[in-house]
C-alpha positions in Angstrom: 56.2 26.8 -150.1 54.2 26.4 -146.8 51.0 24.3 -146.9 48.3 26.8 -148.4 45.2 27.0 -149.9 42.1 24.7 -151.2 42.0 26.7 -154.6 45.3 25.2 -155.5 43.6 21.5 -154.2 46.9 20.8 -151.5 47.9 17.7 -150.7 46.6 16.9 -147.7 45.7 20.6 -146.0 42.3 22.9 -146.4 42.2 26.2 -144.9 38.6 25.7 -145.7 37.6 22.3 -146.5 33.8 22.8 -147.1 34.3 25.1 -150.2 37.1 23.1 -151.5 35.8 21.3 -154.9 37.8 18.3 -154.0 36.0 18.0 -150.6 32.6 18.6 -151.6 33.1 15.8 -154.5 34.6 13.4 -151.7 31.9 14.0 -149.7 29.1 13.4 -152.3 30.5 10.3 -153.3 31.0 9.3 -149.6 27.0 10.0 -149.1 25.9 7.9 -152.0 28.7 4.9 -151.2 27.4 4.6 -147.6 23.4 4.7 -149.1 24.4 1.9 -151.3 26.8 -0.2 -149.2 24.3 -2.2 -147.6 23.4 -3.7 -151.1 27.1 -4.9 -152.1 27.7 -8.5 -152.7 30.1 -10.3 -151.1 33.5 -9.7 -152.6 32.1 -6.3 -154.4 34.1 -2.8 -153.9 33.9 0.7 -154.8 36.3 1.6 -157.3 37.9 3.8 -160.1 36.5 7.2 -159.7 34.4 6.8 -156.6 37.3 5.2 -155.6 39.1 8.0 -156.2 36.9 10.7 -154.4 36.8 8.7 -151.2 40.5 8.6 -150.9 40.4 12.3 -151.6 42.5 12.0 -154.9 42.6 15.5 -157.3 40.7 14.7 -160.1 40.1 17.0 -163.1 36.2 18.1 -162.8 35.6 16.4 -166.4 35.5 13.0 -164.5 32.2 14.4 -161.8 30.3 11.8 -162.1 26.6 13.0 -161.4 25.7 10.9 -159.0 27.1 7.7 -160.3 29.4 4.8 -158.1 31.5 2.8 -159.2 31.4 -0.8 -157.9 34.0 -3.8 -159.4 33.9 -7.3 -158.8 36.6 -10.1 -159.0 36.6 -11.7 -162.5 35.1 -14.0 -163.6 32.1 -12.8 -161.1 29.5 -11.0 -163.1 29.7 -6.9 -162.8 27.6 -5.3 -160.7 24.3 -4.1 -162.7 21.9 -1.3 -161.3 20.4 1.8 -162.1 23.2 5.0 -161.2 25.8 2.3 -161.1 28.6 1.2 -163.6 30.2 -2.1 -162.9 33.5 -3.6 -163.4 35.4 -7.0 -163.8 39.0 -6.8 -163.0 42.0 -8.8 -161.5 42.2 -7.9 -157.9 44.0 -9.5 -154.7 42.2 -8.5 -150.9 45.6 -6.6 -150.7 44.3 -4.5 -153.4 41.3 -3.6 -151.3 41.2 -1.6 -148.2 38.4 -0.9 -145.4 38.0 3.2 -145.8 35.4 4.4 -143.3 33.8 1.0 -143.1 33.6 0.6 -147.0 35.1 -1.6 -149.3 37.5 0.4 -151.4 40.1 -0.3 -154.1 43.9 0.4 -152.5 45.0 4.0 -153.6 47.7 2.1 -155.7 45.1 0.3 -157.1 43.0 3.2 -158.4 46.2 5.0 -160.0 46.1 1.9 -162.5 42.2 1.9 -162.4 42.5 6.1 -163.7 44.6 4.8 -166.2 42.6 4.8 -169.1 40.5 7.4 -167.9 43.0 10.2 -167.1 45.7 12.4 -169.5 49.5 11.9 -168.3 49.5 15.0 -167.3 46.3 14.0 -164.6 48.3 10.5 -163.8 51.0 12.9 -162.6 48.8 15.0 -161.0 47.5 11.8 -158.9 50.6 9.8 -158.2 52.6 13.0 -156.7 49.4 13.0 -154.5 50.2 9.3 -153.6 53.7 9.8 -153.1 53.4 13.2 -151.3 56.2 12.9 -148.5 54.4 14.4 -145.9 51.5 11.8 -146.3 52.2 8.7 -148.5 49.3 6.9 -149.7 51.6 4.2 -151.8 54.9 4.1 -153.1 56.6 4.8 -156.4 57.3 0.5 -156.5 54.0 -0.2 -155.5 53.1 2.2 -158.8 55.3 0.9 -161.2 54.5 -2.7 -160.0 50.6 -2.7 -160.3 50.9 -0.8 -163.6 53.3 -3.2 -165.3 51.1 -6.1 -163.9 48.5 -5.1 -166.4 51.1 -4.7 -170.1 48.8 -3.9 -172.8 46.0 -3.3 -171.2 44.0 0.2 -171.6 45.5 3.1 -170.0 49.3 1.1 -169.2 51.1 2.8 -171.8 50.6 6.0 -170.0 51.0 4.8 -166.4 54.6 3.9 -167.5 55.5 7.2 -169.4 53.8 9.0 -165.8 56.0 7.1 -163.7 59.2 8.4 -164.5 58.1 12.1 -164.1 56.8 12.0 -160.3 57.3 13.2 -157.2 56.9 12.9 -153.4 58.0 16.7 -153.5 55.1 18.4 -155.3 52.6 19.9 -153.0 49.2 21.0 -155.5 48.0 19.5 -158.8 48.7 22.9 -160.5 52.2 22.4 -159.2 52.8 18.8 -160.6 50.9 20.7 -163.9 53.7 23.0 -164.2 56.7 20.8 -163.5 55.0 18.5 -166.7 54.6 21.7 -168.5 58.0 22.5 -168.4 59.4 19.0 -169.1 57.7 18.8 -172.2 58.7 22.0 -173.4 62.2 20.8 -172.7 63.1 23.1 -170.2 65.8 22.2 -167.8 65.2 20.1 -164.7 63.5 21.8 -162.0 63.8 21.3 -158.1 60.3 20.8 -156.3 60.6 22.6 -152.9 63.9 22.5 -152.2 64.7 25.2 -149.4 67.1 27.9 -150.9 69.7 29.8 -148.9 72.4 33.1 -149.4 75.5 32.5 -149.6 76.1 32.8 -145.7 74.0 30.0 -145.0 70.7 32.4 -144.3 67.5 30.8 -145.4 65.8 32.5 -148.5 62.9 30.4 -149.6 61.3 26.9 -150.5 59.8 27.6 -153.8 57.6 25.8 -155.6 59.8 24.6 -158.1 63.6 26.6 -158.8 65.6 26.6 -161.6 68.5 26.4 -159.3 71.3 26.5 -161.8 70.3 29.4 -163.6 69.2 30.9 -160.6 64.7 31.2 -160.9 62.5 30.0 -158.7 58.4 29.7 -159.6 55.3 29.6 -157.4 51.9 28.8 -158.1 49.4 31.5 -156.5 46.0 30.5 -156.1 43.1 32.7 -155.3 43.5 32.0 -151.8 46.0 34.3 -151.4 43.7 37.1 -152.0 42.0 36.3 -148.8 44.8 35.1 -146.5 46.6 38.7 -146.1 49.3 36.9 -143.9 50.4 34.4 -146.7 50.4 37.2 -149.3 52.5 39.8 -146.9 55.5 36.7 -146.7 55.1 35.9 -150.0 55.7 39.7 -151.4 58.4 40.0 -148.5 60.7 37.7 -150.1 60.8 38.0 -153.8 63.1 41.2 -152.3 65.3 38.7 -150.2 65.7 36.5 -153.7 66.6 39.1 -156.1 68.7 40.6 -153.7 70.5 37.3 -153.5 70.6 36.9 -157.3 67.5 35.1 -157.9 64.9 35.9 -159.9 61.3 35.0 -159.3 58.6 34.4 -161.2 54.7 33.7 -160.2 52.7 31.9 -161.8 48.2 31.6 -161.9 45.8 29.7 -163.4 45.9 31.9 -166.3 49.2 30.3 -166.7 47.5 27.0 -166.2 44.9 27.4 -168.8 47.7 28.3 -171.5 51.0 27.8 -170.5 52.4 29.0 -174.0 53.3 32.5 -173.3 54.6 31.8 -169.9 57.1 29.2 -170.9 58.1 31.9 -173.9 59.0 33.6 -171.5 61.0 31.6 -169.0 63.4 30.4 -172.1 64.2 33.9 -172.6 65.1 34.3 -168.9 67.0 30.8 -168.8 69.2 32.0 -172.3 69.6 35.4 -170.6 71.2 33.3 -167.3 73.2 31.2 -169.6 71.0 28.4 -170.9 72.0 26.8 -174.0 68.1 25.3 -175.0 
């Protein structure tokens, strides 16, 4: 799928940025970091989710903060205590904190262990497809699966590690990397994550979402946005034509779907064992 819409929180693109959720949390947090920069102590850093919002990492809205930074400290150095602030003691190396518009921040593979025991699998996956997206990587999947095994047994480790295996540098949205997560654990088949599709002449179809490709299905996220970009939704009606007229069948998906994915999975095994799955 093309780069779209800040209703669907993509990776990396805002058609516009000052309504996006995302953006207006990053920006808060940016405010408030810069007020209170000039009273960190030598060797503090902003971290977790403030960390977070400054690199412009999807987070679920359960983790807004009101107002609140986050600010960690080497151990054994004492945690940083003020009013609006919660402090932290961790293990850090200076190549785990990076200079982000003049501020001392944690390294983005830094925070995804830092979310760990804050964040769902399902929101790990959400954030490490963000640091992994191919058209802007913020860290690898090494660097991942290094900094969360440095930590076995700690809080939050056990779900880093079952997160890892299950990302992507392919996924463009959160609700996307939702989806794909969806379907793993309802033990659908393995799905391809924008992978262009072509007829059987070689003519270019589509790059879905995510495609079913044995079986023939493609899915795509639609977020609001297309309601108000009439261009997007004109090529994206134009082609579901093109693909069932090649054999493919497609299927779109909202945040209805999101909220309660039951129904719509119901649905897709039915499709899949009318195409020849065996699940």
């Amino acid at each position: 799928m093309p780069l779209r819409a800040p209703d669907a929180q993509l990776f990396g693109a805002s058609a516009d940025p000052d309504d996006h959720p995302g953006h207006v949390a990053a920006q808060r947090a940016l405010a408030l970091a810069r007020a209170y920069a000039p009273r960190l102590k030598p060797g503090q850093f902003f971290s977790h989710v403030t960390a977070a919002r400054l690199h412009g990492i999807p987070l679920p809205a359960s983790l807004d903060q009101e107002g609140r930074l986050d600010v960690s400290v080497p151990s054994p150095r004492r945690a940083a205590r003020a009013v609006g602030i919660r402090g932290h003691k961790q293990i850090a190396t200076p190549s785990q904190v990076v200079s982000l518009d003049g501020l001392p921040v944690s390294a983005p593979a830094q925070v995804w262990r830092e979310l760990g025991p804050l964040l769902s699998v399902e929101d790990l996956i959400c954030v490490g497809d963000y640091l992994l997206w191919w058209r802007h990587p913020r860290a690898s999947l090494h660097q991942l699966e290094v900094i969360a095994r440095s930590r076995l047994g700690c809080p939050g480790t056990a779900k880093l590690l079952e997160a890892i295996p299950l990302l992507t540098d392919r996924s463009d949205s959160p609700p996307e990397s939702r989806i794909r997560h969806r379907f793993l654990i309802a033990g659908l088949p393995a799905v391809a994550v924008n992978e262009e599709i072509y007829d059987q002449w070689g003519s270019f179809l589509a790059m879905p979402d995510l495609a079913f490709r044995r079986y023939r299905m493609v899915i795509d996220y639609e977020g609001d946005h297309h309601r108000r970009d009439r261009v997007q939704w004109q090529k994206d009606i134009a082609r579901v034509p093109r693909l069932e007229g090649a054999g493919w069948h497609s299927t779109r998906v909202s945040a209805l779907d999101l909220r309660d994915s039951r129904e719509l999975i119901g649905r897709l095994k039915r499709l899949l064992r009318e195409r020849g799955w065996t699940g």
